[in-house]
C-alpha positions, 0 to 999 in steps of 0.5 A: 500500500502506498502512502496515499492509501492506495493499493497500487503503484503510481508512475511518474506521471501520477496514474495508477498501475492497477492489474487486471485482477485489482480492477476486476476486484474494486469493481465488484467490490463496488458492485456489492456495496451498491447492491447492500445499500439496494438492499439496506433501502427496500428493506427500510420500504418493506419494513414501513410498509408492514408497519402501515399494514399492520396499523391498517388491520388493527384499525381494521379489527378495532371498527369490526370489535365496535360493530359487533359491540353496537349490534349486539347492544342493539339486538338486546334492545329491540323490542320483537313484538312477534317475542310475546306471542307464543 
């Protein structure tokens, strides 16, 4: 390693002398860190998008608890006159 941090060597004019085997390697290096932070991204999507989900169905299952509770409130309050005939 050079004392700049680089891996390769420099001639005079400045430029690096990467072998093929250098170059074939940062870029799969950067091939790979491109396609974590792809990944890290939609994860952080999916995640959202479950957590909305799951709000969503809560909410859901709260409203059906409630009209379940209204009608059967309302179901022991109706009056069936056809009840007293019997």
């Amino acid at each position: 390693m050079t004392d700049n941090g680089q891996t390769g060597a420099m001639n005079s004019d400045g430029r690096d002398h990467l072998s093929k085997t250098e170059i074939s390697k940062d870029a799969v290096q950067a091939g790979a860190e491109a396609a974590i932070g792809t990944v890290s991204e939609v994860a952080t999507i999916v995640t959202g998008a479950v957590k909305q989900v799951a709000g969503a169905l809560g909410g859901l299952a709260t409203e059906l608890f409630e009209i379940r509770d209204a009608s059967k409130r309302a179901m022991e309050r109706h009056v069936d006159p056809s009840d007293d005939q019997g």
